[in-house]
Jmol script that loads the backbone (N, CA, C; Angstrom):
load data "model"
ATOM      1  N   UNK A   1     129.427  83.333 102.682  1.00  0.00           N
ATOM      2  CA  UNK A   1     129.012  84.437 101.860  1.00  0.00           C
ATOM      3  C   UNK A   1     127.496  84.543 101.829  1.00  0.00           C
ATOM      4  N   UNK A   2     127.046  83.825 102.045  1.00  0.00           N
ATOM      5  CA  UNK A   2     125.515  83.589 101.838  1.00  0.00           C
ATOM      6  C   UNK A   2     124.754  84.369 103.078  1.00  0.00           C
ATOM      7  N   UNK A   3     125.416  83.627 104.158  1.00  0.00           N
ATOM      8  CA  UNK A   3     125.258  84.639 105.874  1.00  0.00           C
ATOM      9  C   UNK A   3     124.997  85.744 105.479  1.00  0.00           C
ATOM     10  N   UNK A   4     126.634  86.285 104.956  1.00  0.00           N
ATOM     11  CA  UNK A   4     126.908  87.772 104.739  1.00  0.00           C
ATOM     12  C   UNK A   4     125.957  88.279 103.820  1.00  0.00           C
ATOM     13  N   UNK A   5     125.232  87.563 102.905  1.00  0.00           N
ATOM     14  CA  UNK A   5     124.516  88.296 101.773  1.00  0.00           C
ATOM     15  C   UNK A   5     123.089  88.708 102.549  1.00  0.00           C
ATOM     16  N   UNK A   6     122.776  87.627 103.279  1.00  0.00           N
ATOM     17  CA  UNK A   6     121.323  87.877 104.043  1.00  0.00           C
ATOM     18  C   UNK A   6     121.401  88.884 105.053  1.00  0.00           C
ATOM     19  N   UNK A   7     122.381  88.761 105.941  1.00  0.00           N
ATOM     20  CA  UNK A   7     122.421  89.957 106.555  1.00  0.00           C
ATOM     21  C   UNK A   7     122.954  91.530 106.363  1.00  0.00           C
ATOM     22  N   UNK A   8     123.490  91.694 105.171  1.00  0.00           N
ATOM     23  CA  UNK A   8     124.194  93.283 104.606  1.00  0.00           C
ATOM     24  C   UNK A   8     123.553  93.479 103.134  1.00  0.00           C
ATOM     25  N   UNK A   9     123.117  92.106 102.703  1.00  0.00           N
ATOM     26  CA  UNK A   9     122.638  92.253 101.266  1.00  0.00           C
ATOM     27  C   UNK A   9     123.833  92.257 100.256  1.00  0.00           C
ATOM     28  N   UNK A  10     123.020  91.765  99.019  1.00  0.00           N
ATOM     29  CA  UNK A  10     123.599  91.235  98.269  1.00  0.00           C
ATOM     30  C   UNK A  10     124.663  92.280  97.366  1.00  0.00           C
ATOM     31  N   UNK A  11     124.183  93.674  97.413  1.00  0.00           N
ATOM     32  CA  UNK A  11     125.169  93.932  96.887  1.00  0.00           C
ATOM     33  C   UNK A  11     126.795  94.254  97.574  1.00  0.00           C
ATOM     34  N   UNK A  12     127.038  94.410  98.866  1.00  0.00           N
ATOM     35  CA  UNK A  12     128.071  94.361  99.684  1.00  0.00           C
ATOM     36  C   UNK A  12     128.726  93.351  99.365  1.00  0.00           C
ATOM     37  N   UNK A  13     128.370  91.966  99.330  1.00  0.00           N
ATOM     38  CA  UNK A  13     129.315  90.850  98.959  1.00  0.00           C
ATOM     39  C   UNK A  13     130.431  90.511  98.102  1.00  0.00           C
ATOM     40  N   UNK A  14     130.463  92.002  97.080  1.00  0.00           N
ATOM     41  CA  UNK A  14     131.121  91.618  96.235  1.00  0.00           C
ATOM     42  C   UNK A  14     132.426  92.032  96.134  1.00  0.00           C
ATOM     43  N   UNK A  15     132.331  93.461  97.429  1.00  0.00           N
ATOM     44  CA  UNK A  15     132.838  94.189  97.899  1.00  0.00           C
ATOM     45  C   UNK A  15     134.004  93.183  98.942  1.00  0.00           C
ATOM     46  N   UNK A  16     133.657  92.340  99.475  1.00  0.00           N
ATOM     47  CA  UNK A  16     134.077  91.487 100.217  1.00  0.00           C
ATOM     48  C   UNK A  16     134.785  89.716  99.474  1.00  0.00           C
ATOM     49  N   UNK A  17     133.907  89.950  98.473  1.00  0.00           N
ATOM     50  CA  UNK A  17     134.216  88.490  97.990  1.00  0.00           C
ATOM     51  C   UNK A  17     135.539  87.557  97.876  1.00  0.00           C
ATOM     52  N   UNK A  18     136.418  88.757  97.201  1.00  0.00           N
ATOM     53  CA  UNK A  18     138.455  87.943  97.105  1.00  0.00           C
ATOM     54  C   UNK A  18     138.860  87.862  98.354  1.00  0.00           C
ATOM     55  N   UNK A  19     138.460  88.605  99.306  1.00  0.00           N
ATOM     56  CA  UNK A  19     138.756  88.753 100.893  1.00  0.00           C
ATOM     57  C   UNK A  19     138.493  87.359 101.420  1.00  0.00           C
ATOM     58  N   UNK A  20     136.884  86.701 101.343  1.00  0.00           N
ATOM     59  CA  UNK A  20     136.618  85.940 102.451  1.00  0.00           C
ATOM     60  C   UNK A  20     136.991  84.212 101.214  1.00  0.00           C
ATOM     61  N   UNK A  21     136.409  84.705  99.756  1.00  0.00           N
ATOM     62  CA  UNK A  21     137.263  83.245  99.539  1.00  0.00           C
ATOM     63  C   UNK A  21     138.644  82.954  99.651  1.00  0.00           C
ATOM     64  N   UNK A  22     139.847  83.782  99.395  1.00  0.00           N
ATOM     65  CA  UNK A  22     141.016  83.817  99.672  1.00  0.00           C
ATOM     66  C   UNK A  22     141.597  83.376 101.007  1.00  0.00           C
ATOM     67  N   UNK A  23     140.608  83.610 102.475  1.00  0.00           N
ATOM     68  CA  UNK A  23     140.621  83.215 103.356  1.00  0.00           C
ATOM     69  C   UNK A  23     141.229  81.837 103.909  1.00  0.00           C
ATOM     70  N   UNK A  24     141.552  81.561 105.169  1.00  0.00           N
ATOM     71  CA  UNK A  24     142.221  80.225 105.516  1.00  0.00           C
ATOM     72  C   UNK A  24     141.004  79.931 106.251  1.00  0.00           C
ATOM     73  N   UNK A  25     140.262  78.471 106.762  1.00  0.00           N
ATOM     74  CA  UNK A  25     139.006  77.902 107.459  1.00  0.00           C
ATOM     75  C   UNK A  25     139.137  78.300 108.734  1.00  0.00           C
ATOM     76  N   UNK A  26     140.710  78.849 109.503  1.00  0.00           N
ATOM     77  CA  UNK A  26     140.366  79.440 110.883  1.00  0.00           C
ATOM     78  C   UNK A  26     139.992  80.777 110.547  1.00  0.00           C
ATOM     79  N   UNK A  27     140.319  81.504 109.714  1.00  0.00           N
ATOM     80  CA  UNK A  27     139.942  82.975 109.869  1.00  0.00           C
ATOM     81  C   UNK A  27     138.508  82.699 109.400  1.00  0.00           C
ATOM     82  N   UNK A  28     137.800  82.143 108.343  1.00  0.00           N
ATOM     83  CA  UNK A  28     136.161  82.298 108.013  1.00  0.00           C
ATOM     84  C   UNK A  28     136.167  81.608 109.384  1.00  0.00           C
ATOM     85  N   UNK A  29     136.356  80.963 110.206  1.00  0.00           N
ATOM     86  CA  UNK A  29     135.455  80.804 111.453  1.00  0.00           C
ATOM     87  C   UNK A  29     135.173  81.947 112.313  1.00  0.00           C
ATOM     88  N   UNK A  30     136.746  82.990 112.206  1.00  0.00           N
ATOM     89  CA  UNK A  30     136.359  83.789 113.440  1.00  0.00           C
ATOM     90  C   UNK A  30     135.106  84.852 112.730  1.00  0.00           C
ATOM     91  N   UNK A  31     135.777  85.039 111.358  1.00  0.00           N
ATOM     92  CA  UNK A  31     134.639  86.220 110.880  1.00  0.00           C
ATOM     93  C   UNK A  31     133.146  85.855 111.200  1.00  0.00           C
ATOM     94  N   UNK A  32     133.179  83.973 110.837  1.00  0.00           N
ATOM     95  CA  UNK A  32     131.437  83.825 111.013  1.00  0.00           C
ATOM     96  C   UNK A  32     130.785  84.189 112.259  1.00  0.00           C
ATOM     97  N   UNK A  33     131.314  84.237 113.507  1.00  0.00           N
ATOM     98  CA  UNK A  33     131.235  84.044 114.705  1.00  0.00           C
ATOM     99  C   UNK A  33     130.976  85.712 114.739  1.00  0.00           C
ATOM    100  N   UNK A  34     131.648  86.162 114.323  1.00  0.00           N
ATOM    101  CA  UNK A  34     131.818  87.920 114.574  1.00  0.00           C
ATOM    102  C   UNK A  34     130.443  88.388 113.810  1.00  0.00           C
ATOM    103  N   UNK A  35     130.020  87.683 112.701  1.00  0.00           N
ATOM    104  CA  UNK A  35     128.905  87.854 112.026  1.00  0.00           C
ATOM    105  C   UNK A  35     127.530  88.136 112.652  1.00  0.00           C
ATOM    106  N   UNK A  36     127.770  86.994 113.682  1.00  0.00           N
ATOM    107  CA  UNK A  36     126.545  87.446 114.220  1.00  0.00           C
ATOM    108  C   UNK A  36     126.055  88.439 115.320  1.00  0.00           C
ATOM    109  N   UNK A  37     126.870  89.281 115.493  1.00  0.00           N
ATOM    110  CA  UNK A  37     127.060  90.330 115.886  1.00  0.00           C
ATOM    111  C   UNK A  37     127.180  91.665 115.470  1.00  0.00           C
ATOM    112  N   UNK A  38     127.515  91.792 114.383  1.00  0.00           N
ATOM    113  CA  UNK A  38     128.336  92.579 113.677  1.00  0.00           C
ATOM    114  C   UNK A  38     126.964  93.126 113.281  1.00  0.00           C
ATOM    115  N   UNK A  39     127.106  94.854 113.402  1.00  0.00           N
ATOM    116  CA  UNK A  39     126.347  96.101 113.253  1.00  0.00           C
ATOM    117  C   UNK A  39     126.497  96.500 111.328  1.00  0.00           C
ATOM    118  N   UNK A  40     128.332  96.039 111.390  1.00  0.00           N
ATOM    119  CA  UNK A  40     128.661  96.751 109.842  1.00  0.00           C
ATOM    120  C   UNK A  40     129.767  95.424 109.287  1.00  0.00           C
ATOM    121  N   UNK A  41     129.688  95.322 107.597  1.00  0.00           N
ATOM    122  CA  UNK A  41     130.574  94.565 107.665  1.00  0.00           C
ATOM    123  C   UNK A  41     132.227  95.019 108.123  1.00  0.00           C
ATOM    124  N   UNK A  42     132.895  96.175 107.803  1.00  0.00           N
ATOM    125  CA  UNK A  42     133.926  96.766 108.503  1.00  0.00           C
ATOM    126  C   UNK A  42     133.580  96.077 110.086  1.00  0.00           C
ATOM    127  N   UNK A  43     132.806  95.769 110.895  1.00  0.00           N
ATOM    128  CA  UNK A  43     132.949  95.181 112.085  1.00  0.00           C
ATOM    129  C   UNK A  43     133.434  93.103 111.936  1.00  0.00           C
ATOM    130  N   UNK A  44     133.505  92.856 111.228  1.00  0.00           N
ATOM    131  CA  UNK A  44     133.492  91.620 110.904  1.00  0.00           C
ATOM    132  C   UNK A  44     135.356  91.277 110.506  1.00  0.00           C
ATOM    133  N   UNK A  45     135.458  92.340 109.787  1.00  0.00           N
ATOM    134  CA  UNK A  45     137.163  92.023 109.413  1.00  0.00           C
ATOM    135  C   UNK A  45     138.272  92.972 109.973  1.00  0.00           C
ATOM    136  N   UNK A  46     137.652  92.874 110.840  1.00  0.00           N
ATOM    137  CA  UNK A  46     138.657  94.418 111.824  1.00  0.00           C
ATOM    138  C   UNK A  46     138.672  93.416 113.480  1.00  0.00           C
TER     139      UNK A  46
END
end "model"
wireframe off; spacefill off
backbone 0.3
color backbone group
């Protein structure tokens, strides 16, 4: 979340928040990976 906050800013995160803690440790891997790429957060969980 922290990634995500630095790169989209802080207020998006919250928007996202039940999503990525609810998460299982393989899916936050693929999202992190996608992160650093990712133009929008919609590119990250799609």
């Amino acid at each position: 979340m922290r990634l995500f906050s630095r790169k989209f800013g802080s207020d998006l995160i919250e928007t996202y928040r039940s999503r990525i803690e609810s998460a299982e440790p393989e899916q936050l891997e693929v999202w992190s990976e996608r992160l650093l790429t990712a133009d929008t957060p919609e590119t990250i969980f799609h």
